[in-house]
C-alpha positions in Angstrom: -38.6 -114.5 -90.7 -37.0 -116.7 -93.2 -34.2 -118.8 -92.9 -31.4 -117.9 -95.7 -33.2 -114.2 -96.8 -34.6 -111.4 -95.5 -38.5 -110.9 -96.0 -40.3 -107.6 -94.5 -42.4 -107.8 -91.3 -46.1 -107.4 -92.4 -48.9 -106.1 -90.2 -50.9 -108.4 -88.9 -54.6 -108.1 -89.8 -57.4 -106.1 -88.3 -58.5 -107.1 -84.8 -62.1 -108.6 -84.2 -63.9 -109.0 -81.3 -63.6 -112.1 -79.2 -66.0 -113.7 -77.6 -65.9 -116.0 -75.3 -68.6 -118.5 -74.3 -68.1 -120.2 -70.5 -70.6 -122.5 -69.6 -70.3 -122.8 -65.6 -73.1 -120.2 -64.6 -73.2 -120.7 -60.6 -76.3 -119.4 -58.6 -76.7 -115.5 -58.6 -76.4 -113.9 -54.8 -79.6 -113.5 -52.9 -79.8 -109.6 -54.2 -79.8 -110.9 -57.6 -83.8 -111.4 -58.3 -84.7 -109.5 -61.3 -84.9 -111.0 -64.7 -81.7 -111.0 -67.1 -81.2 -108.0 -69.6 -78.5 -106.8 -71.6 -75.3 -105.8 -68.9 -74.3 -102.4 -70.4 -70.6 -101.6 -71.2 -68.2 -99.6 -68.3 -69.3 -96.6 -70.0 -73.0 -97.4 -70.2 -73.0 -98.3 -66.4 -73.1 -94.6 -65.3 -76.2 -93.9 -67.3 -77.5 -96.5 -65.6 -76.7 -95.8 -62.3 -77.8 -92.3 -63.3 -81.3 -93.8 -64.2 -81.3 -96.0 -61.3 -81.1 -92.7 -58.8 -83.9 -91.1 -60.7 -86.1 -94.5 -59.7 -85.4 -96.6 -63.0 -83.5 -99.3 -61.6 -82.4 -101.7 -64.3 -83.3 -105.2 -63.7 -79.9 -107.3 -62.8 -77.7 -109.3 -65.2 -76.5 -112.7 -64.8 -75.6 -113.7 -67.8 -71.7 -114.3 -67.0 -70.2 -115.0 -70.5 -71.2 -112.0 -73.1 -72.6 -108.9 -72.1 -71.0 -109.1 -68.2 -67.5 -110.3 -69.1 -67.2 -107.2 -71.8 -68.0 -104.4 -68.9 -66.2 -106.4 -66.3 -63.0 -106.7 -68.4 -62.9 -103.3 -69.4 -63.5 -102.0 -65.7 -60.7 -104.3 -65.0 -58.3 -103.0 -67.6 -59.4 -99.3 -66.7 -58.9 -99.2 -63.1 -55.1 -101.2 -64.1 -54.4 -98.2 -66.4 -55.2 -95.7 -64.1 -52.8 -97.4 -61.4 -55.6 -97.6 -58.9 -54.9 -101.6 -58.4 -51.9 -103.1 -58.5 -49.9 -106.8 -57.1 -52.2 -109.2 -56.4 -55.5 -106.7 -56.6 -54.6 -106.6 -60.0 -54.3 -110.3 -60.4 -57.7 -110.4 -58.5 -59.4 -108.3 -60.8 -57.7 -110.0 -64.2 -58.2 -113.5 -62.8 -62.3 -112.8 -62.3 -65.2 -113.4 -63.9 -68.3 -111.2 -63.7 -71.5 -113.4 -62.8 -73.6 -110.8 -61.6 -74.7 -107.3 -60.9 -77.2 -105.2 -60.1 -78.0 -101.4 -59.0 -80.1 -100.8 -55.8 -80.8 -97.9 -54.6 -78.1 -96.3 -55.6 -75.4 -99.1 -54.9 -73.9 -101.0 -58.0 -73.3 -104.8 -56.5 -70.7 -107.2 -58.7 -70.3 -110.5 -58.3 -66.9 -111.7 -59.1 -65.9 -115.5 -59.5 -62.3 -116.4 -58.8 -60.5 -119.7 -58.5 -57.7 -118.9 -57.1 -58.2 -119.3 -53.1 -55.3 -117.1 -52.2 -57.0 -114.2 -54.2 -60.1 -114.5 -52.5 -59.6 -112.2 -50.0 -61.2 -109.6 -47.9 -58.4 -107.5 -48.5 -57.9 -107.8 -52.0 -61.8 -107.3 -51.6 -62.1 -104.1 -49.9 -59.3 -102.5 -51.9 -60.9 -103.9 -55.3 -64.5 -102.1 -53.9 -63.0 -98.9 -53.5 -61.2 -98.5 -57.1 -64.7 -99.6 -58.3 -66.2 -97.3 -56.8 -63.4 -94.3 -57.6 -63.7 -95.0 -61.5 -67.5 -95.9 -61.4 -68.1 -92.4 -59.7 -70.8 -94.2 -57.1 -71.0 -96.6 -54.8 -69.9 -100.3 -55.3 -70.6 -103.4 -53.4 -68.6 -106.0 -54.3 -68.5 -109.6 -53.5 -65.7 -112.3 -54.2 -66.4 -115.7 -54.8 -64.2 -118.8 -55.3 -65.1 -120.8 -58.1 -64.5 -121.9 -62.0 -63.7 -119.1 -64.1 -64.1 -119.4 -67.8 -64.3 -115.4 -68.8 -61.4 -113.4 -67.4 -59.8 -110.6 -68.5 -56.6 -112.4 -68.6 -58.2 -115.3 -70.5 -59.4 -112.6 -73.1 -55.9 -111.0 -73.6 -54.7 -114.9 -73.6 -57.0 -115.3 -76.4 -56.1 -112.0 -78.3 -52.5 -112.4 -78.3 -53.1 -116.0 -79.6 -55.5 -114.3 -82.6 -53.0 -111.8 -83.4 -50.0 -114.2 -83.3 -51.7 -116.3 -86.0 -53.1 -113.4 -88.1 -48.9 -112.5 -88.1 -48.3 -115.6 -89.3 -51.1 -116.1 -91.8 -49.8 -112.4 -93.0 -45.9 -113.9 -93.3 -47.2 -116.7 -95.2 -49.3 -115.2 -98.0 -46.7 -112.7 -99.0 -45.6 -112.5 -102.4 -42.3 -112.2 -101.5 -42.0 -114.6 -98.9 -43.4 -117.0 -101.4 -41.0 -115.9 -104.1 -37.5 -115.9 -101.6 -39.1 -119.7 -100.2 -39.2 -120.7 -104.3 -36.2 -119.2 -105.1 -34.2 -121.0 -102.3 -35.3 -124.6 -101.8 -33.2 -124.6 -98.5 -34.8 -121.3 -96.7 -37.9 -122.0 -94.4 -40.5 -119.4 -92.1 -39.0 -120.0 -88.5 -42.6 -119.2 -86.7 -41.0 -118.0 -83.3 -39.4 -115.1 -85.4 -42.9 -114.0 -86.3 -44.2 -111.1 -83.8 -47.7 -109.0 -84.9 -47.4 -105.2 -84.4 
């Protein structure tokens, strides 16, 4: 807002997509031995689990900073949604990075990297597996990790809330009016923490 006048709240600009681009790629599990391919996204996953039943298994993905962190965080952000993890599952899931998976026979193994020692658990494991598995619609083996993470789900609302705040500003800043009322009196300013996208 500004300082001395009134100026009207603008909207802030149309979202993009974000991509983040971690470098740390740590050593897929031993299950993970089929060349890369595109990971698909949570949606896509039951086709291939579909295909992978009917003897089409899809080779396994490990690239963890593109195609895997998109279907990871919006697994991660569905299962949330749903209520089906909550506390510190929730924090699990949000705090980890995707650096591999594969279907087998039927099975959908994930990877997840998390650098967090205390949610590293078998118990924030298990109960992670099982909402998998409950919004996946098939078997899920799931495997924590400790280490780096540079794609999160939390990192990737971080970064979104960041792109919006500034599109919110940039919006404040070009307005006519604001322009005009900043002209007008020499005195007024923008105070950015009174900025807030909608």
């Amino acid at each position: 807002m500004v300082d001395g006048a009134n100026a009207a709240d603008a909207p802030p600009m149309a979202e993009t997509a974000h991509d983040d681009a971690g470098d740390t790629r740590p050593e897929p599990p031993p299950w993970d031995d089929a060349p890369p391919a595109q990971a698909p996204a949570v949606a896509d996953a039951r086709a291939a689990s579909d295909a992978a039943d009917a003897g089409a298994i899809p080779p396994v993905q490990t690239d963890a900073s593109t195609a895997l962190g998109d279907a990871w965080s919006a697994l991660a952000r569905e299962m949330a949604a749903a209520g089906l993890i909550a506390a510190l599952v929730r924090e699990t899931a949000m705090q980890s990075q995707c650096v591999a998976r594969g279907v087998r026979e039927g099975v959908d193994h994930w990877a997840l990297q998390v650098a967090r020692e205390s949610l590293c658990t078998e118990a924030h494991r298990e109960r992670l597996e099982q909402a998998m598995a409950q919004t996946l619609g098939q078997p899920v083996s799931l495997s924590l990790v400790k280490g780096e993470a540079t794609d999160t789900p939390a990192m990737r609302d971080q970064a979104e809330r960041a792109r919006r705040q500034l599109a919110a500003e940039a919006m404040i800043h070009g307005d006519a009016l604001v322009r005009q009322l900043l002209t007008t009196h020499p005195g007024a300013r923008v105070v950015p923490d009174s900025i807030r996208p909608i």
